[in-house]
C-alpha positions in Angstrom: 0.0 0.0 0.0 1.4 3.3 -0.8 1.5 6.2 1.9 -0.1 9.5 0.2 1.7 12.1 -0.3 0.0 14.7 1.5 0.4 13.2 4.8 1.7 15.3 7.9 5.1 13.2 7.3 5.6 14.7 4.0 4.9 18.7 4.5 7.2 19.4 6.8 10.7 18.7 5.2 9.3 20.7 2.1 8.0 23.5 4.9 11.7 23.5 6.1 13.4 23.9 3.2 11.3 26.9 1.9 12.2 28.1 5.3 16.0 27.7 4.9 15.9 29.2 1.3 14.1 32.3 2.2 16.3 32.9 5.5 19.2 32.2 3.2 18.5 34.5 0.5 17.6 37.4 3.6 20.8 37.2 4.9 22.7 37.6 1.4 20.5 40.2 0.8 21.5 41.6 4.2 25.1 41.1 3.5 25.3 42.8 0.3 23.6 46.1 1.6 25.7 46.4 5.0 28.7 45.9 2.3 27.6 48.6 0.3 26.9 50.9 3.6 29.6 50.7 5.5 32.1 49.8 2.6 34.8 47.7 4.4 37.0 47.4 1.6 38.1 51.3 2.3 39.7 50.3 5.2 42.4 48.4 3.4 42.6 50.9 0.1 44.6 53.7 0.5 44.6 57.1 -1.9 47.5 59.2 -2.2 47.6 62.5 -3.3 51.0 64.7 -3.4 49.5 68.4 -4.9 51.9 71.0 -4.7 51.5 74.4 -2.5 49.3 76.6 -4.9 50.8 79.8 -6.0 50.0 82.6 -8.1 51.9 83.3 -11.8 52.4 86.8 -12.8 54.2 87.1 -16.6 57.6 87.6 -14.6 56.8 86.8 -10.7 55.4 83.8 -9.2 54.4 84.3 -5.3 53.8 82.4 -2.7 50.8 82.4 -0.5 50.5 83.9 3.1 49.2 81.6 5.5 46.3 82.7 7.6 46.0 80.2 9.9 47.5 76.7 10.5 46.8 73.9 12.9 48.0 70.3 14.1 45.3 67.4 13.4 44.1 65.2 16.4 42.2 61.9 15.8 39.2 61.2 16.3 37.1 58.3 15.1 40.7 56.8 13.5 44.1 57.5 13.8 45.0 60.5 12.3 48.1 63.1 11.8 49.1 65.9 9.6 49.0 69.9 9.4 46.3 72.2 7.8 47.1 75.6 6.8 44.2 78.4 5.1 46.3 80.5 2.2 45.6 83.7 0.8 47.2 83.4 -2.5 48.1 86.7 -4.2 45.2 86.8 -6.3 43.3 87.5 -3.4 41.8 83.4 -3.4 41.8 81.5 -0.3 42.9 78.0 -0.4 43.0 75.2 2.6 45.7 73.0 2.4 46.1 69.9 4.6 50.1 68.5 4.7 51.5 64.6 5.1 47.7 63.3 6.1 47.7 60.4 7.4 44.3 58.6 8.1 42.3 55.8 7.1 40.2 55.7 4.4 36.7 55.8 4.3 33.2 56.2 2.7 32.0 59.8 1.7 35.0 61.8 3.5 34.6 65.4 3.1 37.3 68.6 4.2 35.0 70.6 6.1 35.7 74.2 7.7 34.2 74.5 11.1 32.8 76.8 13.8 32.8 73.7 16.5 35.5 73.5 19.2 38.2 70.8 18.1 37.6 68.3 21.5 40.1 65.3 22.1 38.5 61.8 22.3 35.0 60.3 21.6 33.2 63.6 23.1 34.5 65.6 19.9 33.5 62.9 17.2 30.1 64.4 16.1 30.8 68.0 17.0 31.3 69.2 13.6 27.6 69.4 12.0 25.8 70.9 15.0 27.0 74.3 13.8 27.8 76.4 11.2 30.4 74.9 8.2 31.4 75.3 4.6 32.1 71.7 3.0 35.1 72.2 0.9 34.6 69.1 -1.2 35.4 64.8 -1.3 38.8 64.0 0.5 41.1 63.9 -2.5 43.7 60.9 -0.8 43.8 59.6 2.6 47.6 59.8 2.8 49.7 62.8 1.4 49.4 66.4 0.8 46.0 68.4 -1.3 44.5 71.7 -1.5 41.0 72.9 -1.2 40.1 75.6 -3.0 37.7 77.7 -0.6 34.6 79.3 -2.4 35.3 83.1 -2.8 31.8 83.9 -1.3 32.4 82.2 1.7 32.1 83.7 5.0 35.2 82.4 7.4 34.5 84.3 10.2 34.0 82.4 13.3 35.1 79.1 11.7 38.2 78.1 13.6 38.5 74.4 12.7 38.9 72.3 10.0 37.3 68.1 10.4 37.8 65.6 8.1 34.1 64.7 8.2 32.6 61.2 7.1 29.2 62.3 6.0 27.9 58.9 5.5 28.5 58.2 9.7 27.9 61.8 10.9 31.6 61.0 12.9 34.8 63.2 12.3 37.7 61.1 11.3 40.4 64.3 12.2 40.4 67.6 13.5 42.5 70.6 13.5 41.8 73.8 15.4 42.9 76.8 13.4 45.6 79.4 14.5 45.7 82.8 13.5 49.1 83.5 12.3 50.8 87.2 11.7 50.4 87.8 8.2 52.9 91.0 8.1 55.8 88.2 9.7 
């Protein structure tokens, strides 16, 4: 005698594997969008950049720029060194270099100037957004020297910091308070 198949015996191996399959196909599905989120492979991918300090060609002159303000980075979120300085070139254009960066890379990085106090440790990781800014563009290279070009209509007054700001995480990678320096020296 042959046991029909729609018996209690039969549904549940067939129940378990649609089961397994859809649980299966949720977690790849899962997988692939935290991958694309949080993009691990930046973390092992470096970009270097080596730009040269802007200056200003006359037909017979070429000057340098005066420096307006510098600063030392700090980490933050990862470990982090290098210099920042704000130019005035002679044309008048303002330009914010950062110097020998060293940081890790990372999705959406951004060079931001900032009106937030540069704070040491995790209390100074989100900082940067709860005030006034001017986003100076994508992070050119996480290792090596660039310039930002700083729009001319830009207001820098009270912005005394500069955060290398990861606008996919709200969370400052590096930070660099900004020093007035003597411009007549």
């Amino acid at each position: 005698m042959n046991t029909p198949k729609n018996t209690p015996d039969a549904r549940p191996p067939l129940l378990r594997r649609r089961v397994v399959r859809v649980v299966a196909l949720a977690a790849a599905v899962l997988f692939v969008a935290a991958a694309l989120v949080f993009e691990p492979w930046n973390l092992v991918i470096d970009k270097q950049v080596d730009e040269a300090v802007p200056t200003v060609s006359a037909p017979a002159v070429a000057t340098g720029p005066t420096v307006l303000a510098r600063g030392t980075l700090i980490s933050h979120e990862h470990e982090s060194s290098g210099t920042v300085a704000l130019l005035r070139l002679a044309d008048g254009t303002r330009v914010l270099r950062v110097a020998d960066l060293q940081t890790s890379n990372g999705p959406d990085l951004h060079v931001w100037l900032t009106d937030a106090p540069v704070i040491a440790g995790t209390d100074g990781w989100t900082v940067f957004d709860d005030g006034r800014y001017v986003d100076l563009g994508e992070l050119k290279g996480n290792i090596g020297s660039s310039n930002y070009p700083v729009p001319a209509d830009a207001d820098l007054t009270g912005l005394s910091s500069v955060s290398i700001w990861c606008a996919r995480f709200h969370v400052s990678f590096a930070a660099a308070e900004l020093h007035p320096t003597d411009p007549t020296a």
